[in-house]
ZADO-1210 file (C-alpha; in nm, 4 decimals, padded with zeros to 6 digits):
<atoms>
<atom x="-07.0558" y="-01.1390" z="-10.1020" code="UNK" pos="1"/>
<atom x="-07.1360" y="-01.3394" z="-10.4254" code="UNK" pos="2"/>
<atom x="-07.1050" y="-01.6725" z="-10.4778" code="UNK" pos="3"/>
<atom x="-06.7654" y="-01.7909" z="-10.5214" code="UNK" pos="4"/>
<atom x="-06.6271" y="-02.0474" z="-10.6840" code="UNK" pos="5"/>
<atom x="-06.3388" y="-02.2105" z="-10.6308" code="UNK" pos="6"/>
<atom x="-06.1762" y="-02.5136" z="-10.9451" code="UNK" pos="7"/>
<atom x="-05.9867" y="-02.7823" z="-10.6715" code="UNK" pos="8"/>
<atom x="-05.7217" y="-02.9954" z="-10.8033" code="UNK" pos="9"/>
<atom x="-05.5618" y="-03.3109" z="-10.6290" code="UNK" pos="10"/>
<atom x="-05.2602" y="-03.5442" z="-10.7654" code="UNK" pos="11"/>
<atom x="-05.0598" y="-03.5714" z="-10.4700" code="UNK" pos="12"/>
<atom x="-05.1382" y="-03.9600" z="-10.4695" code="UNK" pos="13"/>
<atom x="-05.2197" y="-04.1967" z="-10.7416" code="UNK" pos="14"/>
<atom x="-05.5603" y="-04.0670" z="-10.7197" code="UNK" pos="15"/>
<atom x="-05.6697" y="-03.8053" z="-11.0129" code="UNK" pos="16"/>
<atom x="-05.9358" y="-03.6123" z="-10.8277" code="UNK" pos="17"/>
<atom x="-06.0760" y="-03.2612" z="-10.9327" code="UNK" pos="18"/>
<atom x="-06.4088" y="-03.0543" z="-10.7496" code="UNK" pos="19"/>
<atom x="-06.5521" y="-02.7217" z="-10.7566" code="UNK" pos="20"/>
<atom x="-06.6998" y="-02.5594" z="-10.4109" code="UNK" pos="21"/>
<atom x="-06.9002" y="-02.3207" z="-10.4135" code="UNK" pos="22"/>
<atom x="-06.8631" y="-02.0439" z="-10.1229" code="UNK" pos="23"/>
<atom x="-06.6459" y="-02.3468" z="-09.9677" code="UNK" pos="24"/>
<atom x="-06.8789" y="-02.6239" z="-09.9832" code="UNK" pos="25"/>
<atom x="-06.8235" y="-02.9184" z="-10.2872" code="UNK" pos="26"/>
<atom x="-07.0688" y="-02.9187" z="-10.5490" code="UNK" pos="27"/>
<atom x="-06.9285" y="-03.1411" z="-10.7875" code="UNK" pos="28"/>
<atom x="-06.6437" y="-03.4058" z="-10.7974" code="UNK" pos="29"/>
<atom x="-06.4224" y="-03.6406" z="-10.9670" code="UNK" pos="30"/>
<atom x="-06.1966" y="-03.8903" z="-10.8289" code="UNK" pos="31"/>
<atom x="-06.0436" y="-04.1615" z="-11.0234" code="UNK" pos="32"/>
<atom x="-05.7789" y="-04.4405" z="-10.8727" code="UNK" pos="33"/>
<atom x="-05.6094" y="-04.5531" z="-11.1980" code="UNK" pos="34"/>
<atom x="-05.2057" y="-04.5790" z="-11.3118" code="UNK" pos="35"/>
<atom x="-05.0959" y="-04.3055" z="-11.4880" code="UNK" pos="36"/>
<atom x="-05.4591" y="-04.1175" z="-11.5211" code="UNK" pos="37"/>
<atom x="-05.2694" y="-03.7451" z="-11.4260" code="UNK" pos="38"/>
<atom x="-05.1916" y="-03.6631" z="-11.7568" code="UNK" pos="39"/>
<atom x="-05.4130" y="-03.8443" z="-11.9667" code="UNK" pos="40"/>
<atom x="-05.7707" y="-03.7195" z="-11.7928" code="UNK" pos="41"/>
<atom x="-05.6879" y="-03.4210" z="-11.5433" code="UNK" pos="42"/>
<atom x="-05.8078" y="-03.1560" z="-11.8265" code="UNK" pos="43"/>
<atom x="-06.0721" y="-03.3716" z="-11.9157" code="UNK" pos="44"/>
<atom x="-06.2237" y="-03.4551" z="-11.5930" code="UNK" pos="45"/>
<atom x="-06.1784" y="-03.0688" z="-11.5403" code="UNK" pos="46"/>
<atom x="-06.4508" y="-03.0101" z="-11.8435" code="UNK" pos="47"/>
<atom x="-06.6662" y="-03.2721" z="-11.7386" code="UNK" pos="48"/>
<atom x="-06.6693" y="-03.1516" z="-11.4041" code="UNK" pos="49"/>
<atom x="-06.7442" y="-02.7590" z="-11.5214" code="UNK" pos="50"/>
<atom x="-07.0434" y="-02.9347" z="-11.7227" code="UNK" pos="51"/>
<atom x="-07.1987" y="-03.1422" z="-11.4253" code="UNK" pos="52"/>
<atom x="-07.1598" y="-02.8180" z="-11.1744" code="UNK" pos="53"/>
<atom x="-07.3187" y="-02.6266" z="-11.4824" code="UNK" pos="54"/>
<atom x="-07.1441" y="-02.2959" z="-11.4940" code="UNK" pos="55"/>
<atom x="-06.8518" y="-02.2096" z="-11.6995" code="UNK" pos="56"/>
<atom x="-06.4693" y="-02.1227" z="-11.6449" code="UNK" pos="57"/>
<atom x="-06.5215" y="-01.7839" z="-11.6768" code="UNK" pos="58"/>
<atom x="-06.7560" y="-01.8139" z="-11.3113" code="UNK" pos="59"/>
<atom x="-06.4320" y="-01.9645" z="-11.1637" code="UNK" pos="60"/>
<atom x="-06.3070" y="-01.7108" z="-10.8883" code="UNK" pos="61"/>
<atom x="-05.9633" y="-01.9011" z="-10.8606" code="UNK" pos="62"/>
<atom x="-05.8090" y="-02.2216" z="-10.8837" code="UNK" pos="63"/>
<atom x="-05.6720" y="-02.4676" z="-10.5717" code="UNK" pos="64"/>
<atom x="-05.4313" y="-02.7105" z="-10.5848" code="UNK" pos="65"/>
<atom x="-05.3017" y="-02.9460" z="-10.4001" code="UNK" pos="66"/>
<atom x="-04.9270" y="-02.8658" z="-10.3233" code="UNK" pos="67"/>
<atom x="-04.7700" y="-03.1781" z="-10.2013" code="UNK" pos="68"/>
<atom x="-04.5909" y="-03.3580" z="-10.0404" code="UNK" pos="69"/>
<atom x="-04.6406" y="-03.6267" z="-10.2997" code="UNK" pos="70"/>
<atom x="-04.5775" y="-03.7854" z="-10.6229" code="UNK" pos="71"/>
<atom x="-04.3609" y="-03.5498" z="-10.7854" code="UNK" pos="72"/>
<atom x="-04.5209" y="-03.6311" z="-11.1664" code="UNK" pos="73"/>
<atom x="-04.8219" y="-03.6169" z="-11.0469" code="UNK" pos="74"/>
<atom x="-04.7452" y="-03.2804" z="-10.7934" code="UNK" pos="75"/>
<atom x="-04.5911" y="-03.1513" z="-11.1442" code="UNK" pos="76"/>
<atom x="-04.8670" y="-03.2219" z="-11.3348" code="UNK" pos="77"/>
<atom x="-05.1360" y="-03.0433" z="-11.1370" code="UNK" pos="78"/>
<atom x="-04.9546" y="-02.7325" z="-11.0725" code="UNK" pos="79"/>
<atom x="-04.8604" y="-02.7060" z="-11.3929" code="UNK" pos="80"/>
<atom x="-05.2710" y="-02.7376" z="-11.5093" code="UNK" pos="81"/>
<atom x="-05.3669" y="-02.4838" z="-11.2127" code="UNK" pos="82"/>
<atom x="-05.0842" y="-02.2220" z="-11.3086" code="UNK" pos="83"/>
<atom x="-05.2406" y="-02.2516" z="-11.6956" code="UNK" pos="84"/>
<atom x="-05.6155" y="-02.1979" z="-11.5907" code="UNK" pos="85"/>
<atom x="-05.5066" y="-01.9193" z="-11.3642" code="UNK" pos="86"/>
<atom x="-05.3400" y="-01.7375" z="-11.6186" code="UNK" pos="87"/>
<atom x="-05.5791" y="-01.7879" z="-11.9019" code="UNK" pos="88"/>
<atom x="-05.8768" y="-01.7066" z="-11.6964" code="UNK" pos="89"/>
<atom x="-05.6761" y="-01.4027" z="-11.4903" code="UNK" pos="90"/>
<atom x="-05.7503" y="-01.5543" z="-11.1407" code="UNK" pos="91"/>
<atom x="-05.5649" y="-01.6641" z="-10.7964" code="UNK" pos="92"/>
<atom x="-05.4261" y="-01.9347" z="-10.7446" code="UNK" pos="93"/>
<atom x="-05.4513" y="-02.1348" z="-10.4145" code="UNK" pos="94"/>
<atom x="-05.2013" y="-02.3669" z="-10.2403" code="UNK" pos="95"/>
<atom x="-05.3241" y="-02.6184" z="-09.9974" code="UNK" pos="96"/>
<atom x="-05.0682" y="-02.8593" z="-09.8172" code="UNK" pos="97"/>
<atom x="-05.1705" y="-03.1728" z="-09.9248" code="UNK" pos="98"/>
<atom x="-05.1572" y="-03.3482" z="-09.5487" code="UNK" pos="99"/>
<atom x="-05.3738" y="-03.0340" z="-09.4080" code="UNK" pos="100"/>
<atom x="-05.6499" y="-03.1160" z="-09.7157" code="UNK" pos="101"/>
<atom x="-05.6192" y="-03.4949" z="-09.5538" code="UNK" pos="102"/>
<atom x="-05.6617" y="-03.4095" z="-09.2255" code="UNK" pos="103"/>
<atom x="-05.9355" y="-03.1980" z="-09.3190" code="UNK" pos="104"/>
<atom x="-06.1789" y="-03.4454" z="-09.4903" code="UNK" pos="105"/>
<atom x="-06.0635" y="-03.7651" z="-09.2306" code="UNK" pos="106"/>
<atom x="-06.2257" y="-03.5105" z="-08.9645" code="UNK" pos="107"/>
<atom x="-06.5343" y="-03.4344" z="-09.2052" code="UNK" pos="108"/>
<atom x="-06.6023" y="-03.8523" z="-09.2625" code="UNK" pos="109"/>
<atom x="-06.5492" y="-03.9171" z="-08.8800" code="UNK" pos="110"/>
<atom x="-06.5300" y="-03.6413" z="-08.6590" code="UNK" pos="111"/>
<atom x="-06.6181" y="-03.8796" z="-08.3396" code="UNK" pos="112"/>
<atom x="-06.2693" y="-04.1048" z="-08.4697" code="UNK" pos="113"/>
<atom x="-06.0494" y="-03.8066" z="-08.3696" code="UNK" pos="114"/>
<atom x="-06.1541" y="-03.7063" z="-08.0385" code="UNK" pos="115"/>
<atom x="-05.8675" y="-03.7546" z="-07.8328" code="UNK" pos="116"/>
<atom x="-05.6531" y="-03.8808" z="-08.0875" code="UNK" pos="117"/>
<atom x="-05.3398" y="-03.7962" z="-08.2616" code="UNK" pos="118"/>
<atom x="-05.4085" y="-03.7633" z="-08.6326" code="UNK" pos="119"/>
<atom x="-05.1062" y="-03.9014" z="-08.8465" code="UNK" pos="120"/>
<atom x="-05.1941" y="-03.8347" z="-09.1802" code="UNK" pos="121"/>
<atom x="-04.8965" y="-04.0348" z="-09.4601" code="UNK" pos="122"/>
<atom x="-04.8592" y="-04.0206" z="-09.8210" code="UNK" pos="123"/>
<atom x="-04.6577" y="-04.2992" z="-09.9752" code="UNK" pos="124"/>
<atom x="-04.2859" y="-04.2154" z="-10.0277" code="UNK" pos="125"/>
<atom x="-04.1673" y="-04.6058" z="-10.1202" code="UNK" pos="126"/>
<atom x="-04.0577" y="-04.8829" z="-09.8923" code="UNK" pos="127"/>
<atom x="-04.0920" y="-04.7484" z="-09.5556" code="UNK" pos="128"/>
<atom x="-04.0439" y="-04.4115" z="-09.5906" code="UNK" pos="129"/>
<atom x="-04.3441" y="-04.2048" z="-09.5598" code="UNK" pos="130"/>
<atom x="-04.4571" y="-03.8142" z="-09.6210" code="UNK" pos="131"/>
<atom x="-04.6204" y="-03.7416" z="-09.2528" code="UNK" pos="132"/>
<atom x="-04.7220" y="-03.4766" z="-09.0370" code="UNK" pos="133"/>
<atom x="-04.9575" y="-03.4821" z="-08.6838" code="UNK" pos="134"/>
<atom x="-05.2099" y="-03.2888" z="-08.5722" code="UNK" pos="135"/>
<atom x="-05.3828" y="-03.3112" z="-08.2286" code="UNK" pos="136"/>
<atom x="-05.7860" y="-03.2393" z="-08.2207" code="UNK" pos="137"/>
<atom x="-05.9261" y="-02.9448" z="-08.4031" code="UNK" pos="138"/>
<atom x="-05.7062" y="-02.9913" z="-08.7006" code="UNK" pos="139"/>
<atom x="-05.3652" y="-02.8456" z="-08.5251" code="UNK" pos="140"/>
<atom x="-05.0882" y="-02.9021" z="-08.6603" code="UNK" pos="141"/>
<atom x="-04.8271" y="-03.0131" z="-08.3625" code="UNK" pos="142"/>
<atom x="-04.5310" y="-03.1805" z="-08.5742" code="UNK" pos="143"/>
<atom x="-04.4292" y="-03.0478" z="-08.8995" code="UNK" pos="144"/>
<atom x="-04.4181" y="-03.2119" z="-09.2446" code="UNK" pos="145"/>
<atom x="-04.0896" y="-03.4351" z="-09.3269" code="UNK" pos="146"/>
<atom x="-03.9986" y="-03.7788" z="-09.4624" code="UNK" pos="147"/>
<atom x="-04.0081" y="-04.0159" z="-09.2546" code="UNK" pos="148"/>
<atom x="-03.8841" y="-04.3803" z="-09.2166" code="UNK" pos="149"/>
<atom x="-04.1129" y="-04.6080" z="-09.0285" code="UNK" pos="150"/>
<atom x="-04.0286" y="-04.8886" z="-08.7620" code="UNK" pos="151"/>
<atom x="-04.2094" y="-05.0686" z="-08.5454" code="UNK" pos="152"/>
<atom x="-04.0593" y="-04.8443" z="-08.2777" code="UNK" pos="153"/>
<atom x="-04.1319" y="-04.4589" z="-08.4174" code="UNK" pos="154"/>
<atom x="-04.4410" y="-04.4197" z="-08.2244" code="UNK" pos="155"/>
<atom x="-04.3051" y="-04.6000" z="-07.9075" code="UNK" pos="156"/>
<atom x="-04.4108" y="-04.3997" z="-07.5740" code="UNK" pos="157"/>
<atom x="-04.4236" y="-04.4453" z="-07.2041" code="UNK" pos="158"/>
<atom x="-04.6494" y="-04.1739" z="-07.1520" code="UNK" pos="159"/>
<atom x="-04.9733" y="-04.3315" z="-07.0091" code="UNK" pos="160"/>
<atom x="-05.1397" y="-04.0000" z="-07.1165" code="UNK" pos="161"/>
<atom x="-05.0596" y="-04.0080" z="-07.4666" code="UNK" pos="162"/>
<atom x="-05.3459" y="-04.0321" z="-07.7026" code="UNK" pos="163"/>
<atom x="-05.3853" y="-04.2793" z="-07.9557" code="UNK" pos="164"/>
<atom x="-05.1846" y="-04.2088" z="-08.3364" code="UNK" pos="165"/>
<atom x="-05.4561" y="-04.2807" z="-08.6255" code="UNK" pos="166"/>
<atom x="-05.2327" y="-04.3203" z="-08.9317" code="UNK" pos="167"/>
<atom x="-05.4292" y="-04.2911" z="-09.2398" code="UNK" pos="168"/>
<atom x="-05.3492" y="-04.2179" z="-09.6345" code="UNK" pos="169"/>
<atom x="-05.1480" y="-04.4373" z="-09.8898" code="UNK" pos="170"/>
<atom x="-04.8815" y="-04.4248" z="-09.6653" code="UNK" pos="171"/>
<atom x="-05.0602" y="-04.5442" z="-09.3862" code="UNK" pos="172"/>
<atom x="-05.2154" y="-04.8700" z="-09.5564" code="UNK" pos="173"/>
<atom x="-04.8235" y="-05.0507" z="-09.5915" code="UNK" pos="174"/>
<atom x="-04.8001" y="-04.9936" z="-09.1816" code="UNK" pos="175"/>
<atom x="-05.0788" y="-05.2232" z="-09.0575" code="UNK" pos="176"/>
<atom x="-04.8869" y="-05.5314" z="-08.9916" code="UNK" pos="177"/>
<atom x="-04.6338" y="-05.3446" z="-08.8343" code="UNK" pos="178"/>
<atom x="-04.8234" y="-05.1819" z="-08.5472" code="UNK" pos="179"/>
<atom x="-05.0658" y="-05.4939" z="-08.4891" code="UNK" pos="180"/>
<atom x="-04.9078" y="-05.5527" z="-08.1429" code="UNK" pos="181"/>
<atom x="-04.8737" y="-05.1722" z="-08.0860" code="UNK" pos="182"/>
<atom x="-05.2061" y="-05.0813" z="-07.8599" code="UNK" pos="183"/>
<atom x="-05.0687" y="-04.6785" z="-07.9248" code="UNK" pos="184"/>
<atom x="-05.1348" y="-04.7127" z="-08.3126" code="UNK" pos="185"/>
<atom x="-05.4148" y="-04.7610" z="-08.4890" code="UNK" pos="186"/>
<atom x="-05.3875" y="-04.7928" z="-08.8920" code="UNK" pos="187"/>
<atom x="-05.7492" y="-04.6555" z="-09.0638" code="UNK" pos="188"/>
<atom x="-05.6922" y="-04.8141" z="-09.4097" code="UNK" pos="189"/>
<atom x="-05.9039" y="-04.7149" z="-09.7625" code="UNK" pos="190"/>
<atom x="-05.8520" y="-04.3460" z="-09.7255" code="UNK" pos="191"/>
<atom x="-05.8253" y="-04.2001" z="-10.0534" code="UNK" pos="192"/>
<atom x="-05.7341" y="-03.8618" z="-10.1145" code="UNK" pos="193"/>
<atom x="-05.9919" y="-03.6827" z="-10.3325" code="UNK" pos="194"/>
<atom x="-06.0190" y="-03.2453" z="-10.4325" code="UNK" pos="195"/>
<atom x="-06.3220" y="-03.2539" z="-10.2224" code="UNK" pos="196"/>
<atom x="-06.1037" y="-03.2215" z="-09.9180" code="UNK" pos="197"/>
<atom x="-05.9882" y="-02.9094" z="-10.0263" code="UNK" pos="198"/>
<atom x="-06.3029" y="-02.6918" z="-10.0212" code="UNK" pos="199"/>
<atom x="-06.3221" y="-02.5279" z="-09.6616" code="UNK" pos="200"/>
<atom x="-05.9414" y="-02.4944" z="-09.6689" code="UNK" pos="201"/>
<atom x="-05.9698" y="-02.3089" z="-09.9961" code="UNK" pos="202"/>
<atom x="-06.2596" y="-02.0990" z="-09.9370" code="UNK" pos="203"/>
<atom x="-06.0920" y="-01.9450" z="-09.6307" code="UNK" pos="204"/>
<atom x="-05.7744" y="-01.8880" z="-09.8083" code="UNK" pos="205"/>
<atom x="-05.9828" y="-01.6745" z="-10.0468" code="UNK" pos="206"/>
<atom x="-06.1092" y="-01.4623" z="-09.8012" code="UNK" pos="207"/>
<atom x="-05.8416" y="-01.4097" z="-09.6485" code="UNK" pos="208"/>
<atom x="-05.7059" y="-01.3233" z="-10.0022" code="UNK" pos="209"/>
<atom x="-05.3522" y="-01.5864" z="-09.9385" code="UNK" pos="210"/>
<atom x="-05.2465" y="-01.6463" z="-10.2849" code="UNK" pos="211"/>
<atom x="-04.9969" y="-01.7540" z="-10.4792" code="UNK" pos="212"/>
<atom x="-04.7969" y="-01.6051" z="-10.7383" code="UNK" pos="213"/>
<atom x="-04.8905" y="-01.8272" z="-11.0514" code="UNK" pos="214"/>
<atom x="-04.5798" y="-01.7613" z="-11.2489" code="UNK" pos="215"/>
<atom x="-04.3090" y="-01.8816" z="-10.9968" code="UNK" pos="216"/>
<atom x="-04.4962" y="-02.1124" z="-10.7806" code="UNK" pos="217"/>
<atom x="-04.3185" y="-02.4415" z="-10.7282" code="UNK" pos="218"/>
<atom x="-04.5284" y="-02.7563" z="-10.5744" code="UNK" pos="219"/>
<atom x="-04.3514" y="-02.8813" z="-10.2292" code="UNK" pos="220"/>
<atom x="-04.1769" y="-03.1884" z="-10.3785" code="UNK" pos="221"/>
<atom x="-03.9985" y="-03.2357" z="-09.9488" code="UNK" pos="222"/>
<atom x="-03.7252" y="-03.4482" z="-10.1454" code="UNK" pos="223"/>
<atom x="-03.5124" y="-03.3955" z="-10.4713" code="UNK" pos="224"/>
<atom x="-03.6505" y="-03.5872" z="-10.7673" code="UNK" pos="225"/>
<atom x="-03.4318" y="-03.8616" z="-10.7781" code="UNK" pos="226"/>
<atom x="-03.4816" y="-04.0791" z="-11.1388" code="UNK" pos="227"/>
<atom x="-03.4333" y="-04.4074" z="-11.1539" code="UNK" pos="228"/>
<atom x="-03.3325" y="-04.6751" z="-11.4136" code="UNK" pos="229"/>
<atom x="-03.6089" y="-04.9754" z="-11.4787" code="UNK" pos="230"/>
<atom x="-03.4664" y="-05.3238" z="-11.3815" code="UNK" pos="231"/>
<atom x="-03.3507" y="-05.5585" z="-11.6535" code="UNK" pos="232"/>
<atom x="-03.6448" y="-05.8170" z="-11.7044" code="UNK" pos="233"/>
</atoms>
């Protein structure tokens, strides 16, 4: 087969991130942690990146994004930029649930962390609500995605046998207090989401020729946009 590569797009989080793989393995990335970057840089990283991988986007076998859950500007935003590409340059588009893509580079960074362990990856959804799904060893998925709102009490168990939860993600990082007494939960904080994570996800998707339809492909916002009017200073 010949070389294929793959344009990855992440803006699930407040991170901007964008890679290219090549035959599913990263060979170039971007991630930038900065308000509001999405709209502003996303295309531009995008060029910058084509330049440092040094091919062009007419070597681009197909475009991946990730799909959410998320922020729904930034969800909006990348979809929207991967639907364009795919269209102008007449090739797939890939969707990639955004908590798979987690759990996918947490096992990559520290693949002797997760033995035995339930992996809870968590995307920010405000106050103590959190985008979450878990996956037992190997990357299997055992509880589906939802919103969720955190106590101190939603990972209580009697089950001696129950393996630890590692929460990890922006949603994960507002938890630690709340589980220090908790011997059950263990809070990993710093994990950034980044387009790097996508790669091996991608790649297989590919070959197993799972697209998307790039015209009426919707990102998976979970909730209803719900806007909301700035408090009075």
């Amino acid at each position: 087969m010949n070389n294929i590569y793959v344009l990855q797009i992440e803006t699930a989080t407040p991170v901007c991130s964008v890679a290219i793989s090549k035959n599913g393995k990263t060979i170039a990335a971007i991630d930038a942690e900065l308000p509001n970057l999405h709209a502003s840089h996303l295309t531009v990283f995008i060029d910058q990146l084509l330049r440092d991988a040094d091919i062009s986007s007419v070597d681009l076998d197909a475009v991946a994004v990730s799909m959410g859950p998320g922020s729904y500007t930034g969800l909006r935003i990348g979809v929207s930029t991967a639907k364009g590409l795919c269209y102008g340059l007449d090739i797939p588009l890939i969707a990639i649930n955004t908590l798979d893509a987690m759990v996918a580079g947490f096992a990559r960074r520290d693949p002797m962390q997760m033995v035995g362990k339930m992996l809870v990856p968590m995307i920010d959804a405000r106050r103590m609500e959190v985008y979450m799904a878990q996956y037992r060893e190997g990357q299997v998925k055992v509880r589906d995605t939802e919103a969720c709102i955190i106590d101190a009490d939603f990972f209580a168990t009697d089950d001696k046998s129950q393996a630890q939860f590692l929460l990890f993600g922006s949603g994960a990082n507002k938890l630690a207090l709340l589980f220090t007494e908790n011997p059950w939960v263990q809070v990993v904080p710093g994990f950034l989401n980044s387009a790097d994570f996508l790669s091996g996800l991608a790649f297989e998707k590919y070959s197993l020729k799972q697209f998307e339809d790039s015209v009426y492909f919707e990102p998976f916002y979970l909730k209803d946009f719900i806007a909301t009017t700035p408090k009075k200073r």
